[in-house]
N, CA, C and O atoms as a Tinker XYZ file with bonds, in Angstrom:
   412  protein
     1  N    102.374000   96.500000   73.165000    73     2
     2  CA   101.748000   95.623000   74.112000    64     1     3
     3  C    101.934000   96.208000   75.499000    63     2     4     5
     4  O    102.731000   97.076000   75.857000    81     3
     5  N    101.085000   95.590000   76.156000    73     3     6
     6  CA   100.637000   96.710000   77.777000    64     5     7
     7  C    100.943000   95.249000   78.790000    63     6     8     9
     8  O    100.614000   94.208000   78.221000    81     7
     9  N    101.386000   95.119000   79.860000    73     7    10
    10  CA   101.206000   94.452000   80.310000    64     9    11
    11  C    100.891000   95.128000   82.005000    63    10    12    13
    12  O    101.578000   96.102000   82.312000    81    11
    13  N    100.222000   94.782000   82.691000    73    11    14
    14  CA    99.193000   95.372000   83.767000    64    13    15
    15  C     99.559000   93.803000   84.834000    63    14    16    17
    16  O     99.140000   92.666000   84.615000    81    15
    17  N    100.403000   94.240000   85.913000    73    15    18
    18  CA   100.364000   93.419000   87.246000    64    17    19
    19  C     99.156000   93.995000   88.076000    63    18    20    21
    20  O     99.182000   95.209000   88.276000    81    19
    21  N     98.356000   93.447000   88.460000    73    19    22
    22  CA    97.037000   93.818000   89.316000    64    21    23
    23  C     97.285000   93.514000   90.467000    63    22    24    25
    24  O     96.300000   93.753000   91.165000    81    23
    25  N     98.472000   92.921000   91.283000    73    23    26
    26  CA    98.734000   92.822000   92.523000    64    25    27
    27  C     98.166000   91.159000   92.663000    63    26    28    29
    28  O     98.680000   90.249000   92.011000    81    27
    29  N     96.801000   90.915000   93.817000    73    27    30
    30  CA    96.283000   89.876000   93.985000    64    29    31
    31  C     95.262000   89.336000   92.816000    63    30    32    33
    32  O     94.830000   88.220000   92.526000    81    31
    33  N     95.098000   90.556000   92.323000    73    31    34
    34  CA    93.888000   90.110000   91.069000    64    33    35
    35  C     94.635000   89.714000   89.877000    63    34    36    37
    36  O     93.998000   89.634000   88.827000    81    35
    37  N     96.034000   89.424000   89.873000    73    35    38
    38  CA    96.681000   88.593000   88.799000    64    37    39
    39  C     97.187000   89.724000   87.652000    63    38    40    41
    40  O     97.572000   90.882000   87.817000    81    39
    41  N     97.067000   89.109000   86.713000    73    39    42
    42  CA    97.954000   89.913000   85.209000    64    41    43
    43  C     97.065000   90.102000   84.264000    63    42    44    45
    44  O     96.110000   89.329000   84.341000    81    43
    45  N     97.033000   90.991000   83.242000    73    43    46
    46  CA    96.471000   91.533000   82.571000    64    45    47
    47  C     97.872000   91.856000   81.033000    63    46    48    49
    48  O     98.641000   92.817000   81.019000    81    47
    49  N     97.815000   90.815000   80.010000    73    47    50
    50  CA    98.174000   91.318000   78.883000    64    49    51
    51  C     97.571000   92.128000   77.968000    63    50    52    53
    52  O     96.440000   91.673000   77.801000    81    51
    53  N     97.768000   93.269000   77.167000    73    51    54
    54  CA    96.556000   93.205000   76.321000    64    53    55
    55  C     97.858000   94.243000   75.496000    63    54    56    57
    56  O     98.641000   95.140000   75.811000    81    55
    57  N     97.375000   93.240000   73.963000    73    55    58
    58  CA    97.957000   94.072000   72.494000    64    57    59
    59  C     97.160000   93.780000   71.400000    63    58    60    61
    60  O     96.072000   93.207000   71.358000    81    59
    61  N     97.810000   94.223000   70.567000    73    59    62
    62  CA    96.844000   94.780000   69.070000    64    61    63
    63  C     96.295000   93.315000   68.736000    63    62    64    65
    64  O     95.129000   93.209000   68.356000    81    63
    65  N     97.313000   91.891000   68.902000    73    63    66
    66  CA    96.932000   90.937000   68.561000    64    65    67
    67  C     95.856000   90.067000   69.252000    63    66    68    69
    68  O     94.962000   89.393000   68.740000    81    67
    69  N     96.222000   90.285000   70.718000    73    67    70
    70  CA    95.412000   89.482000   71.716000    64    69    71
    71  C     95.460000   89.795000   73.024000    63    70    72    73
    72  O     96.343000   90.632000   73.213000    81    71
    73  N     94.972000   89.530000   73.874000    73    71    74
    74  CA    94.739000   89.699000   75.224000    64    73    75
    75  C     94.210000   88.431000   76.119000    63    74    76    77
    76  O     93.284000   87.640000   75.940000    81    75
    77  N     95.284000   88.585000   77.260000    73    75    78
    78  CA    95.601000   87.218000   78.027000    64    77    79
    79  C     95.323000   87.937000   79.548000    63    78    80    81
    80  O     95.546000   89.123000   79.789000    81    79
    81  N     94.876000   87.112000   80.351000    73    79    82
    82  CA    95.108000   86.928000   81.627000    64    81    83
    83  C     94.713000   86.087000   82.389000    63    82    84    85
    84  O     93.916000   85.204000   82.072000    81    83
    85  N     95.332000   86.270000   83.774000    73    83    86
    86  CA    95.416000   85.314000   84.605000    64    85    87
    87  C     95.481000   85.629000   85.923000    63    86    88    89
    88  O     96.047000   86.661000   86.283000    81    87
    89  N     94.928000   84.803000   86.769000    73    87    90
    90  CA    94.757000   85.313000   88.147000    64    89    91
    91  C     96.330000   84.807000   88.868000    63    90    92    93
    92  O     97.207000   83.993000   88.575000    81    91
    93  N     96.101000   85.749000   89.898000    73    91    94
    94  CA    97.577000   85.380000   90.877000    64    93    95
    95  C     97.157000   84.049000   91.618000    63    94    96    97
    96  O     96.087000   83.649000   92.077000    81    95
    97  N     99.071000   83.266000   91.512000    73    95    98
    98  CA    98.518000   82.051000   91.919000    64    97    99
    99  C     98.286000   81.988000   93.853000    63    98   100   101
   100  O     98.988000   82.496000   94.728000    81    99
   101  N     97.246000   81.300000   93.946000    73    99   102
   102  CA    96.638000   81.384000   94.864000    64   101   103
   103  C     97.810000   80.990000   96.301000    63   102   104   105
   104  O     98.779000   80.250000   96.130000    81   103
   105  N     97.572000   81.464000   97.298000    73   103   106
   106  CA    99.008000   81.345000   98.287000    64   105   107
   107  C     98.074000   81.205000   99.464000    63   106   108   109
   108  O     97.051000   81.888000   99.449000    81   107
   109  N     98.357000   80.219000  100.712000    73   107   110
   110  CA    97.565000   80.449000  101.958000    64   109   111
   111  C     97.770000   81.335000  102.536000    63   110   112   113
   112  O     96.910000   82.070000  103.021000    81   111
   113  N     98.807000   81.453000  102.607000    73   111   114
   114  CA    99.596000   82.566000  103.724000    64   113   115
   115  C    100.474000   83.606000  103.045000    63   114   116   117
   116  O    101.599000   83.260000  102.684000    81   115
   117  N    100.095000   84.734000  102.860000    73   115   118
   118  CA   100.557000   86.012000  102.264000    64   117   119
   119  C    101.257000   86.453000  103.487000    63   118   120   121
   120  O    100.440000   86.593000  104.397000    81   119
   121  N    102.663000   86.766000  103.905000    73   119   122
   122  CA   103.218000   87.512000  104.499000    64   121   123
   123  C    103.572000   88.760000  104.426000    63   122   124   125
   124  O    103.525000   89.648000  105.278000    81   123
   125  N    104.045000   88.767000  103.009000    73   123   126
   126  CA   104.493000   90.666000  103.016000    64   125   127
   127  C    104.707000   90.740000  101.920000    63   126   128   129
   128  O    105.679000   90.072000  101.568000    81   127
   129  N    104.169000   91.332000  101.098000    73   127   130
   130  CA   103.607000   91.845000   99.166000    64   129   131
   131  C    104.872000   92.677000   98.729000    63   130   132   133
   132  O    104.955000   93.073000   97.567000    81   131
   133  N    106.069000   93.001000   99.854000    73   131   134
   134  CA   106.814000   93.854000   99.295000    64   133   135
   135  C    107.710000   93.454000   98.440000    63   134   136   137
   136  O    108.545000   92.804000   99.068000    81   135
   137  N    108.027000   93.515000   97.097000    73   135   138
   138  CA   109.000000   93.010000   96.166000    64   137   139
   139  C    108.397000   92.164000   94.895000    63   138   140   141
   140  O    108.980000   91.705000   93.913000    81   139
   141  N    106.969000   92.126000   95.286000    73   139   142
   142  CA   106.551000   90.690000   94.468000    64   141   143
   143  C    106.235000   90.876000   93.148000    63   142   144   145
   144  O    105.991000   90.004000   92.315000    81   143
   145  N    106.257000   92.256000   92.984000    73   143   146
   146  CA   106.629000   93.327000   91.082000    64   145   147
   147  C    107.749000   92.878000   90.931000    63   146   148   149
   148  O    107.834000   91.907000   90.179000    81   147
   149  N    108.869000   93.342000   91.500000    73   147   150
   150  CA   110.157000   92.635000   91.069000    64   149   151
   151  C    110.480000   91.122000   90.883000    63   150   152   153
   152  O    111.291000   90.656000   90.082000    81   151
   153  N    109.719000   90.455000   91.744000    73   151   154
   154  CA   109.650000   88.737000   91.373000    64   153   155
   155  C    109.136000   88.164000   90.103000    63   154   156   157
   156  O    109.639000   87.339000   89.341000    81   155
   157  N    107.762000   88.946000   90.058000    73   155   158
   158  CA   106.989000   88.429000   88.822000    64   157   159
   159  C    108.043000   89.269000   87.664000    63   158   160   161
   160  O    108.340000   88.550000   86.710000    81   159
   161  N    108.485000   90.316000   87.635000    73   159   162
   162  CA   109.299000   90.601000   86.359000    64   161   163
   163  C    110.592000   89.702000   86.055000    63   162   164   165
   164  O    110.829000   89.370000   84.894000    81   163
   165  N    111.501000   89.277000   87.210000    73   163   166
   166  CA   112.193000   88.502000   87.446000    64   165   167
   167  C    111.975000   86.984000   86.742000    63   166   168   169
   168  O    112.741000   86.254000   86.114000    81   167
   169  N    110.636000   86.865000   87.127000    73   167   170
   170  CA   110.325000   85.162000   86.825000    64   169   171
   171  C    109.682000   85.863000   84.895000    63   170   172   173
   172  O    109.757000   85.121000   83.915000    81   171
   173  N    109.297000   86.876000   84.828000    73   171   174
   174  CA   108.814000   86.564000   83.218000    64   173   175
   175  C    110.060000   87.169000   82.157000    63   174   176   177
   176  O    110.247000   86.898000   80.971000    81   175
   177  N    110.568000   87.783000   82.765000    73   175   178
   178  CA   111.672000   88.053000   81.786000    64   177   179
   179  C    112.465000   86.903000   81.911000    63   178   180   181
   180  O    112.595000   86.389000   80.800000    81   179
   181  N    112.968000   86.365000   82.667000    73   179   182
   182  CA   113.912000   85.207000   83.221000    64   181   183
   183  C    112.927000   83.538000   81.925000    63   182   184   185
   184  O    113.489000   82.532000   81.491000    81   183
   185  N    112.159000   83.756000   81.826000    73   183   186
   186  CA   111.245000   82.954000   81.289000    64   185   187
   187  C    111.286000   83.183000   79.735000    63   186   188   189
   188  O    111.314000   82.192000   79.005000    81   187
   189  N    111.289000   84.098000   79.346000    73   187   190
   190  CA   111.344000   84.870000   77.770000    64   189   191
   191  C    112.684000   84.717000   77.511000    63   190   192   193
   192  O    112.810000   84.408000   76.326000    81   191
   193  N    113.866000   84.800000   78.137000    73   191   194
   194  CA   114.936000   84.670000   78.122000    64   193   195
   195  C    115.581000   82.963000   77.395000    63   194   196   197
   196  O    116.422000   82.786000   76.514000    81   195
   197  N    114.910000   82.108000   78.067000    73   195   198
   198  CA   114.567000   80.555000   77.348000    64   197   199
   199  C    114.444000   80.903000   76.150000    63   198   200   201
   200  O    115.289000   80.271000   75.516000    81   199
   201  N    113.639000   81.805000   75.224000    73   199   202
   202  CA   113.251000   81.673000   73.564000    64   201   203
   203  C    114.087000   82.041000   72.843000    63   202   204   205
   204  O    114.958000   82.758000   73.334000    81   203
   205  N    114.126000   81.854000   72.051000    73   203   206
   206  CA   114.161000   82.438000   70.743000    64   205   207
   207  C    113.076000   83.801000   69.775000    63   206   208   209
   208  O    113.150000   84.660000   68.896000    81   207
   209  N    112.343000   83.293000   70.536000    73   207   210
   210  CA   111.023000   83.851000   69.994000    64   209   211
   211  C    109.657000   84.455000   70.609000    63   210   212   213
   212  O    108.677000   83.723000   70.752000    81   211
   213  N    109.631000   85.848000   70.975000    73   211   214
   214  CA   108.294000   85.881000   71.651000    64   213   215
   215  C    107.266000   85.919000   70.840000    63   214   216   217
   216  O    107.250000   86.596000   69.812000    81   215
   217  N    106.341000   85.205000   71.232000    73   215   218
   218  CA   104.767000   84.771000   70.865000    64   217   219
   219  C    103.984000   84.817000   71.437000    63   218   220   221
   220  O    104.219000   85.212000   72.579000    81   219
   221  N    102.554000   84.475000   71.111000    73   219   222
   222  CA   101.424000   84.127000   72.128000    64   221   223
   223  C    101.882000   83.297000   73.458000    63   222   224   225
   224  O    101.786000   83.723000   74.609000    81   223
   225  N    102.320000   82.223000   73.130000    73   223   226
   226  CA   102.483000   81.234000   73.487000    64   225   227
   227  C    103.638000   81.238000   74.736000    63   226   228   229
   228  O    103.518000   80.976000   75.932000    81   227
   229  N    104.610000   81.582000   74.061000    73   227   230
   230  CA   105.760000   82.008000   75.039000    64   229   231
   231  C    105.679000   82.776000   76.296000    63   230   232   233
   232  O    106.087000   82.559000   77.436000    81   231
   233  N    104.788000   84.094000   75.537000    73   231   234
   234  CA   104.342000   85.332000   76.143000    64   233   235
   235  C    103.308000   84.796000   77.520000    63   234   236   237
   236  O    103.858000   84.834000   78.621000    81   235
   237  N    102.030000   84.368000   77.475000    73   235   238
   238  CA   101.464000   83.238000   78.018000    64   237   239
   239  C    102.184000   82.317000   79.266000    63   238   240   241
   240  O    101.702000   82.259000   80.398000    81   239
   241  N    103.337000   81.662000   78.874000    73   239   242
   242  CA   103.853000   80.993000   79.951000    64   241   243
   243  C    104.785000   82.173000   80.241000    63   242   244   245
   244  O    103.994000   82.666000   81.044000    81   243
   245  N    105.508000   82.783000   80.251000    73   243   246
   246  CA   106.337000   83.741000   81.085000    64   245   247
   247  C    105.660000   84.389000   81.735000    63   246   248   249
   248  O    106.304000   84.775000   82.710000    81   247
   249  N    104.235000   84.898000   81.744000    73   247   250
   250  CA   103.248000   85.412000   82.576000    64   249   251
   251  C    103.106000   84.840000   83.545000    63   250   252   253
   252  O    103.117000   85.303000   84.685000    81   251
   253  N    102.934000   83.611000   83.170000    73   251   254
   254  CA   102.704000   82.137000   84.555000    64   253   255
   255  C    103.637000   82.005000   85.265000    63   254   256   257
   256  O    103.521000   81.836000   86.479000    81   255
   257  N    105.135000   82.073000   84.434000    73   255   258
   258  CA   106.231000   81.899000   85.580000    64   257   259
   259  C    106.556000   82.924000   86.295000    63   258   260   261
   260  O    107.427000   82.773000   87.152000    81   259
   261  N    105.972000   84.121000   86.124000    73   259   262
   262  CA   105.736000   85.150000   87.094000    64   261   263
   263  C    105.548000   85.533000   87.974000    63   262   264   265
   264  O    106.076000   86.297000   88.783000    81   263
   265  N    104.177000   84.629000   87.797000    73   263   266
   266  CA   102.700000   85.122000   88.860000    64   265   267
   267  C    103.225000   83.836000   89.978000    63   266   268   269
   268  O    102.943000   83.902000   91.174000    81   267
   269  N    103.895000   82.863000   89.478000    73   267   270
   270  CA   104.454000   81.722000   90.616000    64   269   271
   271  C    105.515000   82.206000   91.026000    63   270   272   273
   272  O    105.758000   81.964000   92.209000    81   271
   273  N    106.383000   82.921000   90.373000    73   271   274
   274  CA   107.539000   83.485000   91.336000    64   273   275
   275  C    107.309000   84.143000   92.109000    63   274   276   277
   276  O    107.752000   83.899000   93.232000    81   275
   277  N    106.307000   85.575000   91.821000    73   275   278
   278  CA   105.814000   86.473000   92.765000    64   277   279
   279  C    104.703000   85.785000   94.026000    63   278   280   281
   280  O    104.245000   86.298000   95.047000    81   279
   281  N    104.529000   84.405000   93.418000    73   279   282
   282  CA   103.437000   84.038000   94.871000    64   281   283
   283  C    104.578000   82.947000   95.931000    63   282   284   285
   284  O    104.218000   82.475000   97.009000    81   283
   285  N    105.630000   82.780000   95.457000    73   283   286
   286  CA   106.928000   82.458000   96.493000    64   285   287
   287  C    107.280000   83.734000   97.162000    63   286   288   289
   288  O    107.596000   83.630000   98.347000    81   287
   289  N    107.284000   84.679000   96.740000    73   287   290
   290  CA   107.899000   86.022000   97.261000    64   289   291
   291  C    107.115000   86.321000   98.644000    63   290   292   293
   292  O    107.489000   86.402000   99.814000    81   291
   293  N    105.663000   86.469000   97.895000    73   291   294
   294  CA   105.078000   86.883000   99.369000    64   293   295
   295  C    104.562000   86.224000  100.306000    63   294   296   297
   296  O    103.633000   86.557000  101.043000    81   295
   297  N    105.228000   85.168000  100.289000    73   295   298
   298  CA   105.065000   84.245000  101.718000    64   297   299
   299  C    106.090000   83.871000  103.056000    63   298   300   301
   300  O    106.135000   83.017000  103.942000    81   299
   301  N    107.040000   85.315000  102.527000    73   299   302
   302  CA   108.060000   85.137000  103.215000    64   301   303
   303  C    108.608000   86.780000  103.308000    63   302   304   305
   304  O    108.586000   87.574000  102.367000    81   303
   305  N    108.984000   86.992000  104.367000    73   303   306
   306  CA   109.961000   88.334000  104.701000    64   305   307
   307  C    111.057000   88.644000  103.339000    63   306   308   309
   308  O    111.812000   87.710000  103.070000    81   307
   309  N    111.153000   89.755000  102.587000    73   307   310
   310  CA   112.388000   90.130000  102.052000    64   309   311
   311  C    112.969000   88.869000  100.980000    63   310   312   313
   312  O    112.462000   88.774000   99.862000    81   311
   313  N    114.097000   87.895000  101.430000    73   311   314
   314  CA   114.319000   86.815000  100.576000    64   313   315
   315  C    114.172000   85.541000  101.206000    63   314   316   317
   316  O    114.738000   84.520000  100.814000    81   315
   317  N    113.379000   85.616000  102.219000    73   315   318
   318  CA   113.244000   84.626000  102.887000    64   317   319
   319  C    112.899000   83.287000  102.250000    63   318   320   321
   320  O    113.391000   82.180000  102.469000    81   319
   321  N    112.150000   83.572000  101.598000    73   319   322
   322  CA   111.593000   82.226000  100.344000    64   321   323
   323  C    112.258000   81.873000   99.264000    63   322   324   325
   324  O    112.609000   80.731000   98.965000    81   323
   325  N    112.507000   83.262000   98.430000    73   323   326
   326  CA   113.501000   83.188000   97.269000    64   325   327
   327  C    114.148000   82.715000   96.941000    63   326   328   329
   328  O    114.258000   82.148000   95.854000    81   327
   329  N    115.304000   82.847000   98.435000    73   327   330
   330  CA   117.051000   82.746000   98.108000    64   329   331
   331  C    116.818000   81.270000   98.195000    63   330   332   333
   332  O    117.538000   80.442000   97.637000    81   331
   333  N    115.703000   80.969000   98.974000    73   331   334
   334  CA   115.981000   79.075000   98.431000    64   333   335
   335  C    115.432000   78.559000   97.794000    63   334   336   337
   336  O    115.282000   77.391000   98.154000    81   335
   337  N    114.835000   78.885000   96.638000    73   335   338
   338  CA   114.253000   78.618000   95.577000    64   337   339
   339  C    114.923000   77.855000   94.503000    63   338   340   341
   340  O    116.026000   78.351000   94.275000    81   339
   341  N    114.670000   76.857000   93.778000    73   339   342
   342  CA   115.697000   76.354000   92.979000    64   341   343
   343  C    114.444000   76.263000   91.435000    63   342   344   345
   344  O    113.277000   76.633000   91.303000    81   343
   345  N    115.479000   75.553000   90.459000    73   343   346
   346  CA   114.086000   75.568000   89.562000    64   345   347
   347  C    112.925000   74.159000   89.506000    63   346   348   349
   348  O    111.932000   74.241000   88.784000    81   347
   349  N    113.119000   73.254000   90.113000    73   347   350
   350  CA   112.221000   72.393000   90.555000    64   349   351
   351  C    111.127000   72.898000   91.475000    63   350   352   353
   352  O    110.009000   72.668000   91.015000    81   351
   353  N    111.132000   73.596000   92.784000    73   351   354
   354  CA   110.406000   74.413000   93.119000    64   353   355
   355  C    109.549000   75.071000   91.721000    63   354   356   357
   356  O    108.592000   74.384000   91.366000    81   355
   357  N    109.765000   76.084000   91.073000    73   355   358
   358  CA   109.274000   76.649000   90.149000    64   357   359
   359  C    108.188000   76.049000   89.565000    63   358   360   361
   360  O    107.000000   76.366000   89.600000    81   359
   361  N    108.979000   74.770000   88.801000    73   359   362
   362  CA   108.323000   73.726000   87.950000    64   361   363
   363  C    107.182000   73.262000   88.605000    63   362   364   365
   364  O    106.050000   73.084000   88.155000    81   363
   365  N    107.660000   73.076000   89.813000    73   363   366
   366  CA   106.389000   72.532000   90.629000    64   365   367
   367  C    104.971000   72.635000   90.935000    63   366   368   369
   368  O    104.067000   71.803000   91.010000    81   367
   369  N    105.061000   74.365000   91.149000    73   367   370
   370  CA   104.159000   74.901000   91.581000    64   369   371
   371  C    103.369000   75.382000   89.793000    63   370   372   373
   372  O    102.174000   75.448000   89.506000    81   371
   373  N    104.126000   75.542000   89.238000    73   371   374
   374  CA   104.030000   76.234000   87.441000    64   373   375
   375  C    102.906000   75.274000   87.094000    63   374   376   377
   376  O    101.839000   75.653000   86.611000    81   375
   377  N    103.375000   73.300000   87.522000    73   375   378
   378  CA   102.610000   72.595000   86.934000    64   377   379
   379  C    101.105000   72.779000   87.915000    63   378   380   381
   380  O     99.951000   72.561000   87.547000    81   379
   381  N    101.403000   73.070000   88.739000    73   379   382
   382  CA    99.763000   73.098000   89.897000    64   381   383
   383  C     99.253000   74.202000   89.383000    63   382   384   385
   384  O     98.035000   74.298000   89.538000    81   383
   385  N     99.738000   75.010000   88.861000    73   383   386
   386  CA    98.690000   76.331000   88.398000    64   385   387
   387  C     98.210000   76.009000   87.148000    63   386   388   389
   388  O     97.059000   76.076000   86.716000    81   387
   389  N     99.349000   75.611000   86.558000    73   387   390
   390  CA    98.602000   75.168000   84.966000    64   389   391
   391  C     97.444000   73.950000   85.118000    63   390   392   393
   392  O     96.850000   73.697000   84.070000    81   391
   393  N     97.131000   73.317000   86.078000    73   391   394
   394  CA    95.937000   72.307000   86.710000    64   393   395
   395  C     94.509000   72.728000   86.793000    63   394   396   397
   396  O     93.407000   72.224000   86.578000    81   395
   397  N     95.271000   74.512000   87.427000    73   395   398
   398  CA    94.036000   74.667000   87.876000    64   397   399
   399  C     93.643000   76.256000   87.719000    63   398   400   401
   400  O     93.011000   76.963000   88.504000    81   399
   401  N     94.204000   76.571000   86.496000    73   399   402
   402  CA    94.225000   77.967000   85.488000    64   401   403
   403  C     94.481000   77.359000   84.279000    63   402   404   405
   404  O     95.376000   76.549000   84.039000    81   403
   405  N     93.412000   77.917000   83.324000    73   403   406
   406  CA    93.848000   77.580000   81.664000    64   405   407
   407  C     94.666000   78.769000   81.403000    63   406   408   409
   408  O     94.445000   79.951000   81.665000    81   407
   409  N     95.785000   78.126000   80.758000    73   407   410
   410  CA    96.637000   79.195000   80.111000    64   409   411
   411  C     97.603000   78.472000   79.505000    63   410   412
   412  O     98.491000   79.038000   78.867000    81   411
């Protein structure tokens, strides 16, 4: 399995079984893009880490909790956003994307 960060144009899964994607979640104010690979890996491994089991399904939402970690990242200098991040934040924004992205 391949998985492809596209920056602003979102994520790109694609394996023998299936192929998923999803756009980056949408942010007003982009400050500085630097780190936000390391966020989204952060938020989907950190996410897969919850299972037991990777699947479609699993695979799917750890993508999502990604693309929302990495769109906290770049709205702020370095850890400016991050370091105060808790997991309600997360949840928060996870449920507004899942509103308004099928996945």
């Amino acid at each position: 399995m391949v998985l492809i960060k596209k920056g602003e144009h979102g994520v790109l899964l694609h394996s023998k079984k299936f192929v998923f994607s999803i756009p980056a979640y949408p942010t007003a104010n982009v400050v500085d893009p630097t780190g936000a690979g390391d966020t989204f890996a952060g938020g989907f491994m950190g996410s897969l880490a919850q299972h037991n089991t990777i699947n479609r399904e699993t695979l799917r939402r750890a993508i999502a909790c990604g693309a929302v970690a990495a769109s906290f990242n770049v709205e702020g200098f370095g850890l400016e956003k991050t370091a105060r991040l808790n997991r309600h934040d997360l949840q928060r924004r996870l449920a507004h994307f899942r509103r308004i992205a099928a996945f």
